[in-house]
N, C-alpha and C positions, 0 to 999 in steps of 0.2 A: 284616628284615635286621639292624636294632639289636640287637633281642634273639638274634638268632645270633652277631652278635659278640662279648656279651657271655657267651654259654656257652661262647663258643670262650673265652675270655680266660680265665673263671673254671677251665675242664677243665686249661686248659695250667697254670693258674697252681700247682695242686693237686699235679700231674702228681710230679712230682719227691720228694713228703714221701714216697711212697708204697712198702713194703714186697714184692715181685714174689717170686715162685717162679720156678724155671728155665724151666720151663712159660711163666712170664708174657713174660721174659723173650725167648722163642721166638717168640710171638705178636705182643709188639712190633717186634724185625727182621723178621718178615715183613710185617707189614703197613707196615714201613718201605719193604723192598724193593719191597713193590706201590705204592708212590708213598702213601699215605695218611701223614699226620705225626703221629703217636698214636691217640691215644683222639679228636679230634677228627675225623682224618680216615675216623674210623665215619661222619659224616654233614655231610656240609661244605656250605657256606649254598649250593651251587647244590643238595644233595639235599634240603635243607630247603624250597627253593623250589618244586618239581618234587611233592613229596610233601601239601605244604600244597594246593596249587591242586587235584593230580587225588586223594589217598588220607591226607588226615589223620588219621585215625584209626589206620590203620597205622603210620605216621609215628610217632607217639605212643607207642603202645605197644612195638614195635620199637626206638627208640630208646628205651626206660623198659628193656628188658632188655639193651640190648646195654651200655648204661654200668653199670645195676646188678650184670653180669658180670662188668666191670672190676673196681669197685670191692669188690666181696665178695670178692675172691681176695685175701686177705694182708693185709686189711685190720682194723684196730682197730674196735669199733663205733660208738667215739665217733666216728671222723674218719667213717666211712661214715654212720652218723646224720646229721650236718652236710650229707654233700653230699646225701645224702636230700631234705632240705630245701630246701637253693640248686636243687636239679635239677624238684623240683615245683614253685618256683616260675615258675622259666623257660620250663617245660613249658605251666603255663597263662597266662603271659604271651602266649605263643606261638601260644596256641588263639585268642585275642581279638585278635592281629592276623591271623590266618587270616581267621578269622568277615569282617573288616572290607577286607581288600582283594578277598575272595568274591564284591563287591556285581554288579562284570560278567561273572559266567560266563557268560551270557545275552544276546543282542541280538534285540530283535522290531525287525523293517522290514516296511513304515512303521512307525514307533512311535507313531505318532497319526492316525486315519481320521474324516472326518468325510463319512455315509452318510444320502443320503436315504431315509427309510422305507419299505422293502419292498424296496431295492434291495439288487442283491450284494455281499460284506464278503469281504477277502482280508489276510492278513499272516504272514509267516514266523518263525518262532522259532529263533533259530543258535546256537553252540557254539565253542567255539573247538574240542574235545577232544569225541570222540564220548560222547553221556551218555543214560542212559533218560531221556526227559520227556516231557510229555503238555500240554495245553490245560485248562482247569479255565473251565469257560465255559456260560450259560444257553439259546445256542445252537452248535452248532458243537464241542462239548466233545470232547476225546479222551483216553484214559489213557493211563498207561506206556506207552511202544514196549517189546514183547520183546527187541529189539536197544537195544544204542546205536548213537546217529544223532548230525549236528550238524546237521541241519536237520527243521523239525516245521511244517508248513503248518496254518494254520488257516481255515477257510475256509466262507462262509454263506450258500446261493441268493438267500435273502431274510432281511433284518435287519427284527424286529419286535419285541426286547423295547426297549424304550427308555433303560433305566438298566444294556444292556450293557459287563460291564468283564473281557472275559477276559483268563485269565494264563498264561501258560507259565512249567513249574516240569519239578526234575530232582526225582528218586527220593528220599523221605525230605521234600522241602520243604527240600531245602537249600537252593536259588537259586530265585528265583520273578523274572517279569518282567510287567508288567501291560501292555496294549496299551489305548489310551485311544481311544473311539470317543465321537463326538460324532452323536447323532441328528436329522436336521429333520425338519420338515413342514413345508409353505408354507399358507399360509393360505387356510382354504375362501371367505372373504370379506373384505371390508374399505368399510365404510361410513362416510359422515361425514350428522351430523346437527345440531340445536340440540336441547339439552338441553330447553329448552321454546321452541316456534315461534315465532316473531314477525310477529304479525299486524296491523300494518306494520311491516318495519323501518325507524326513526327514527334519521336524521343525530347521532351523539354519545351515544347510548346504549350499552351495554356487553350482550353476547352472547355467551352461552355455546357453544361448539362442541364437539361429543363426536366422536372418532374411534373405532372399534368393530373389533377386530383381532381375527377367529372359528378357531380349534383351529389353534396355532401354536407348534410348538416348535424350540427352544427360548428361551422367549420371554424370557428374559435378553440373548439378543442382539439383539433387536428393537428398532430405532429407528425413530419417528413421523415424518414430518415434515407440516406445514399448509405447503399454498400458497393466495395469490390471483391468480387470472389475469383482467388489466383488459380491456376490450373489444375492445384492438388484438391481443387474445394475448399480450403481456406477461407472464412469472411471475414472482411477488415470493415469497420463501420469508418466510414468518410467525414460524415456530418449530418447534426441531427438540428431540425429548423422546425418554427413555432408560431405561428401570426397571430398577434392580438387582435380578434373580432367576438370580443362577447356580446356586441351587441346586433348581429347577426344571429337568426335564429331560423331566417330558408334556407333552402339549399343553395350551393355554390360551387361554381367553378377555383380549385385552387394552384396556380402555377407557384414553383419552386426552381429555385437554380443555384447552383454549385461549381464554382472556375475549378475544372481538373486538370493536372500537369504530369501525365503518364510519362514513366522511363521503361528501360526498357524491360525491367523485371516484370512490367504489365501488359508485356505480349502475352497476347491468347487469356487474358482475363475477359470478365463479363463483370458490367457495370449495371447497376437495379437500382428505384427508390423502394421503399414503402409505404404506407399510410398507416395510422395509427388511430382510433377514436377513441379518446380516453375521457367516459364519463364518470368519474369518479366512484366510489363506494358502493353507491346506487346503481349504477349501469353495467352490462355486461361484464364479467369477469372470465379470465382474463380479458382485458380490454380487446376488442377487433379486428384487426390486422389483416391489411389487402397489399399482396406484391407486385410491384409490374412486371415487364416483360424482360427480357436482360438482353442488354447491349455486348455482342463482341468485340473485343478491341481487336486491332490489328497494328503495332506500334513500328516504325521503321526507326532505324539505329545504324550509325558507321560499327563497321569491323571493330571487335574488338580481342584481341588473343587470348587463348585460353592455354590451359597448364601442359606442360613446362613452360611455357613464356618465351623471352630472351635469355641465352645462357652460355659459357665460355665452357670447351671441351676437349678432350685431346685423344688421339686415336693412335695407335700405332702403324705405321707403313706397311701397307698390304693390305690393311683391312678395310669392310666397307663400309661407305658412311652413309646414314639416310637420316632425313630431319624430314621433321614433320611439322609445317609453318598452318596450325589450323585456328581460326576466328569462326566467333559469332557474331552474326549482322544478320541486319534485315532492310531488304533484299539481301539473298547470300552471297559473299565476296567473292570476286575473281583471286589473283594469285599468281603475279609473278617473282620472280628469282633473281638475285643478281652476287653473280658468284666471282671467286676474286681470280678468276682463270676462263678459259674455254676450251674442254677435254674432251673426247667424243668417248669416254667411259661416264658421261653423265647423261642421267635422264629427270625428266623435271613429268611429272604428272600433276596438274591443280596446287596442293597445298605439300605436296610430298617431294624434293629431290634426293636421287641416289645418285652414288659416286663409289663404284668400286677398283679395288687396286689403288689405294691412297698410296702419293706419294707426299715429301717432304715439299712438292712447289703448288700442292694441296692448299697449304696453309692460307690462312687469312680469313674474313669476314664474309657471311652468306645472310645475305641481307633478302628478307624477305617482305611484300608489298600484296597488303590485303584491300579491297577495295571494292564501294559499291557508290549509288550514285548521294549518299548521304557524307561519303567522305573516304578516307584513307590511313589505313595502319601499318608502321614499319615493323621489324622484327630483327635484332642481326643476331646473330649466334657465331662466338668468336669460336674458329677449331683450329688447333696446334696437333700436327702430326708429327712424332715423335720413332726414335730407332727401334727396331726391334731388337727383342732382351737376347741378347745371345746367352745367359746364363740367367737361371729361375732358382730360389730361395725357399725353400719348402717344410717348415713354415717357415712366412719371410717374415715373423715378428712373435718371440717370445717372452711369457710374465713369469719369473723364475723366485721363489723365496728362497733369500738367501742362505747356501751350503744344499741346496737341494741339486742332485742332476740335472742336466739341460743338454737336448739338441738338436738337430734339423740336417737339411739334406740340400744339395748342391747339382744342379740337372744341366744337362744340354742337349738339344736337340740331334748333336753332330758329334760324335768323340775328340774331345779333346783334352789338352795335359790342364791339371787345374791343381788348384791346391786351397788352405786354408788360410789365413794370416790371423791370430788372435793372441792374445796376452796367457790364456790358458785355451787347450784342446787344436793348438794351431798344429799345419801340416806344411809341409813342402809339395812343390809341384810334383807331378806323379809321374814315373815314368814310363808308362804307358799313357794313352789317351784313351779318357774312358766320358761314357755320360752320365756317370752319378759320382759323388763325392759325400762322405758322412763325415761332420763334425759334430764333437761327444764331447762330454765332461762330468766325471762324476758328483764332485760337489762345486757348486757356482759359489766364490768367495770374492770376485773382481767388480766391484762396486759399476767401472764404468768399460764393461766388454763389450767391445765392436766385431766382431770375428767377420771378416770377408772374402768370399770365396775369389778367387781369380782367376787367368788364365794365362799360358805361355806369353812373358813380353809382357803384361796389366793391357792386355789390348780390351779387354774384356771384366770389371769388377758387378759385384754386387754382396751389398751389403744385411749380414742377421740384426735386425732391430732386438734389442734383450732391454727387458727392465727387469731388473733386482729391489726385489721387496722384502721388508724386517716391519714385524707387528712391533707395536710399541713397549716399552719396559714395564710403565707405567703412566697409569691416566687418573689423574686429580683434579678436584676443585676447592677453593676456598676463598676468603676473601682477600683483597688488597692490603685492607685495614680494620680487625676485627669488630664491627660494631655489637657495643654492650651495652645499655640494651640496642634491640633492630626498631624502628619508631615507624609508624605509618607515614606514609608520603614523603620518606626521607630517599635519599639516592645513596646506592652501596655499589663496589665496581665490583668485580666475581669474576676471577681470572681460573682458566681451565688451563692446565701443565699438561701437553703429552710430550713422554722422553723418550727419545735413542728410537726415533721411527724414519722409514726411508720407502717410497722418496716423498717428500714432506708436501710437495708439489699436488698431490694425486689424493690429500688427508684435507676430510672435512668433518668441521667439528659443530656442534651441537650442544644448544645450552637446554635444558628440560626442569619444569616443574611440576611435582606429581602432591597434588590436593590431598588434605585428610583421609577423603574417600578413596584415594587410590589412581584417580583421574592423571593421567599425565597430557602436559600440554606445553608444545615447543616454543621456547621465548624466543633463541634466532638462533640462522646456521649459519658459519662463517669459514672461508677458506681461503688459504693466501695462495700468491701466483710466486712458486719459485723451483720453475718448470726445469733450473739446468743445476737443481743440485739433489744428486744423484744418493750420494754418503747418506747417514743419518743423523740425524739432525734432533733438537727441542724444540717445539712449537708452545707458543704462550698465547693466549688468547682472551682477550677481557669483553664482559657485556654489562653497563649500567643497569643498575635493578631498583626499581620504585615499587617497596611491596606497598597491599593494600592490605586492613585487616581480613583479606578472605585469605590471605595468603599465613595468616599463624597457624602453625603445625605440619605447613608444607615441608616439602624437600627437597632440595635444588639439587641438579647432578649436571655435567658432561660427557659424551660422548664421541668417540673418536673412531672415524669411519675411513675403508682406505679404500679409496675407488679406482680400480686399474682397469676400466674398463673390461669390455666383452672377453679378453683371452683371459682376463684377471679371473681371479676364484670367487663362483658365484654360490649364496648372495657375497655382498663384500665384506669383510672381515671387519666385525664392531666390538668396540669394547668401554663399556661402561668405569666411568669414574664412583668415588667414595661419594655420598651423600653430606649435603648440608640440611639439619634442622633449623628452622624459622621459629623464635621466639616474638611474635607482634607484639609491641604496647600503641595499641589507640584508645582515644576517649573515649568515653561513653555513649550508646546511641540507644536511642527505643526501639526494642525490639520485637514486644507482642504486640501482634494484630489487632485491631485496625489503629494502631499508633495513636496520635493526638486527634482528636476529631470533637464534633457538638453532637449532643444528645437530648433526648426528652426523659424526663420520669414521674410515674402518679406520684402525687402527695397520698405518703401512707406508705409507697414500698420503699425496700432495700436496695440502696445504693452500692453498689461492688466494683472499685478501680483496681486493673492491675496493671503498672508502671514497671516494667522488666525491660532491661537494661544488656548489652554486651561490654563487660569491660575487663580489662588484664590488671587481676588482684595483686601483682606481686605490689607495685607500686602505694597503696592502697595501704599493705599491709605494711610496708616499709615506712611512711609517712605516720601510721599509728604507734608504729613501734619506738618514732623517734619521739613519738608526742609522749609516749610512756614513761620514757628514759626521762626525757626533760621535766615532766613531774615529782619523779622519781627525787629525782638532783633539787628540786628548789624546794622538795618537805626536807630534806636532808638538811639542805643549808639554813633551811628558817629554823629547823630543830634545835639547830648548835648555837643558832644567834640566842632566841628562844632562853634556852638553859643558861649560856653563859651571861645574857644579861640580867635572870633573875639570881644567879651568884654574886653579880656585881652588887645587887639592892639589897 
């Protein structure tokens, strides 16, 4: 259309110098009267349009005489030379954008097939404007239509050549359109093997794996993947590989490989590839997928001990001992013993020694030795054999709150004289010999009571474990230094007070913030180590706190928790401190949805921003109030100036 305009411009501009006969002049009102506006209106840019697309050639020529008609009538040679020239230029200006917007006279649908081999092949060739065209194709081919047509079917029982690329074209090779066919085949096999066997496989070694993908195209698209699947059935994807051959388009053989380094967790696993055909949008869906066969592993490994382990023990005299020294290995371990004596009360079976009737020359290290031909594992297990109790404590450790009763019982296997020793509920030796003894107390008031049983001469003690517990008086929190106001991202210390609690050693404390909505959530828990003091005691305890603005309206608290273990009183005894309120002052933030952002809007509509904001008014309101005040004060003071200097004039 540029270049039409521009011959329109140049014909009008010329139009005027020009010399006419009567005759010409005849010519030009009439074709004035027919609506045409000169010599221009010979071919005006919709006939330009129209002739380009279905008959340029005509076009061409056609307009070369009907202007050369013009202009040779009364015309000087020089001026007609000239437009000679400007007119051939235009003319092939003209051809080259013909050629270039020509490129869609043609539509194939589908425009792109992707067909598995042997199966059947279909796609249309269309026109906008009826035109002779034909298929140009190694199967499926068709020539010129004797008519024109705007649709041209191509179409194939069975697709077998593989590097098929038919085209549909019009008469002469003017428009040509390719139709793009993508060929498979699925694969006749798919095997996984080792490059070379391994005859054993060995824990930490490295192993080549080949995958073997048999007459598959086209195997540019073809992705590998390796799995391992553990004994539960578990799969674990290995690695997934890719080769670039798009310009392969038969079938093909394709090998893959993968270094694998099996431990021992991959005993009794099975190793596989896959193959994958992934033709895009067009092709099967889900894409294809062929497994191979699967590989057993068989992994050897040195001994290696299983639970309990190595471990230190101690038994009493008399009793029996048996250890159990068992490992996993592959091949499975042998198993021998090496004990820090030689008794003919021991027996040793594989992984198992027993030893009955310990004595005190028992003692020492039993070292055990696991072993296969991949390697060796030791084991010791220290045991200390210890006296027998001639007097038992029953129970031999009690949790008493303090002023509460407390007591327990005193046994012997044998009657003997025993007695009590304790600061309250103690006894003297008894004078008979008996085997029980009962030690009582109605209210426990001795912070640090050891009460122990004994016997004629102390040939024989044993001692009551007793802890004395006192809940706390009281449990608070506040701050170090009251912050006024509490400011975002500022640091405040928050000390937690528990008073007159025992034993302070056994007390853990807990810092808590519980959200507007009610959410509570633990900032940290802290406990000191001060295992040997018994009395009661204060405990102080501080946590640095950074609020943020999600934290205004919160509520900070402490908790004081007394853990005395399993004899202790379950659950354990808690108790909740006073609450702190959170007053935030932070800045300003945008706060409605979608925040700052870019937008579009018609010219014509209404525009609506809403700019909302989180911020803490008091400040806000304090800064207005002072701006008030100060108003306030300088109409005052101009007032007085004011008056008194118009009494002065």
């Amino acid at each position: 259309m540029l270049w039409a305009s521009a011959l329109q411009f140049s014909l009008e501009f010329v139009t005027p110098t020009m010399n006419t006969t009567a005759v010409d002049n005849r010519r030009l009102r009439e074709r004035e009267r027919g609506g045409r506006g000169g010599v221009v209106g010979a071919f005006s840019s919709l006939e330009y349009f129209h002739f380009c697309k279905a008959e340029p050639a005509h076009f061409f020529f056609s307009s070369s005489n009907r202007i050369a008609e013009y202009f040779t009538e009364g015309r000087s040679l020089l001026v007609r030379w000239k437009m000679e020239i400007l007119i051939g230029l235009l003319i092939s200006s003209l051809s080259l954008y013909c050629d270039f917007t020509d490129a869609e006279c043609l539509v194939v649908s589908p425009a792109r097939l992707v067909v598995k081999h042997g199966d059947p092949a279909s796609s249309n060739c269309s026109s906008d404007t009826p035109v002779e065209m034909g298929w140009e194709a190694t199967q499926g081919g068709a020539g010129l239509t004797d008519n024109k047509v705007k649709i041209l079917n191509w179409k194939v029982d069975s697709l077998t050549d593989w590097n098929s690329n038919p085209t549909c074209f019009t008469e002469g090779g003017q428009c040509q359109k390719q139709l793009n066919i993508t060929v498979y085949k699925l694969p006749d096999r798919v095997s996984i093997s080792y490059r070379k066997y391994p005859d054993p496989m060995v824990e930490g070694h490295q192993y080549l794996l080949q995958c073997l993908v048999q007459n598959i195209a086209p195997i540019g698209r073809l992705t590998v993947t390796f799995y391992k699947v553990n004994t539960t059935g578990e799969q674990t994807e290995l690695d997934t590989q890719h080769k670039s051959k798009d310009n392969i388009n038969t079938p093909e053989n394709g090998t893959y490989t993968l270094d694998f380094t099996p431990g021992r967790d991959d005993d009794g696993a099975q190793l596989l590839c896959s193959a994958m055909l992934d033709l895009g949008p067009e092709g099967p869906q889900p894409p294809p997928v062929m497994e191979s066969n699967r590989l057993n592993t068989n992994v050897h490994y040195k001994p290696q001990f299983t639970s309990p382990g190595c471990f230190s023990m101690s038994i009493t005299e008399g009793d029996t001992l048996s250890l159990n020294c068992s490992a996993n290995g592959n091949p499975a371990p042998s198993y021998d013993w090496l004990l820090p004596h030689a008794d003919p009360n021991t027996m040793e079976e594989r992984s198992v020694v027993t030893i009955t009737n310990m004595a005190k020359s028992h003692s020492g290290n039993y070292t055990c030795f696991a072993r296969n031909p991949l390697g060796n594992s030791t084991c010791t297990v220290k045991v200390e054999v210890t006296d027998a109790e001639c007097l038992v404590v029953s129970p031999a450790s009690l949790v008493v709150k303090y002023g509460d009763p407390a007591s327990s019982n005193c046994s012997s296997d044998t009657p003997v004289e025993m007695g009590w020793e304790a600061i309250q509920g103690g006894t003297s030796l008894t004078d008979n010999k008996v085997k029980i003894l009962n030690w009582r107390v109605n209210s426990v008031t001795e912070w640090n009571s050891k009460p122990t049983c004994f016997t004629e001469g102390g040939q024989c003690l044993k001692q009551l474990n007793i802890t004395v517990y006192k809940l706390p008086d009281r449990v608070s929190i506040s701050y170090r230094k009251y912050p006024d106001p509490m400011v975002e991202g500022h640091q405040y210390l928050l000390q937690c007070l528990v008073q007159n609690i025992a034993p302070i050693g056994t007390l853990r404390v807990t810092f808590y913030k519980v959200s507007a909505t009610g959410e509570q959530t633990e900032l940290d828990t802290q406990q000191k180590s001060k295992d040997n003091i018994n009395t009661p005691e204060n405990g102080t305890y501080t946590l640095d706190f950074t609020p943020g603005r999600d934290d205004d309206g919160a509520q900070l608290l402490c908790s004081a928790m007394l853990d005395l273990g399993p004899e202790g009183p379950q659950p354990p005894p808690v108790m909740d401190s006073n609450r702190l309120n959170t007053n935030m002052h932070y800045k300003p933030q945008i706060t409605r949805s979608p925040g700052c952002f870019s937008m579009s809007i018609t010219e014509g509509d209404t525009l609506s921003l809403a700019c909302s904001a989180n911020v803490d008014y008091l400040p806000i309101i304090a800064g207005l109030a002072s701006v008030v005040i100060l108003l306030v004060i300088s109409c005052f003071i101009y007032s007085s100036y004011y008056k008194h200097t118009r009494m002065s004039h």
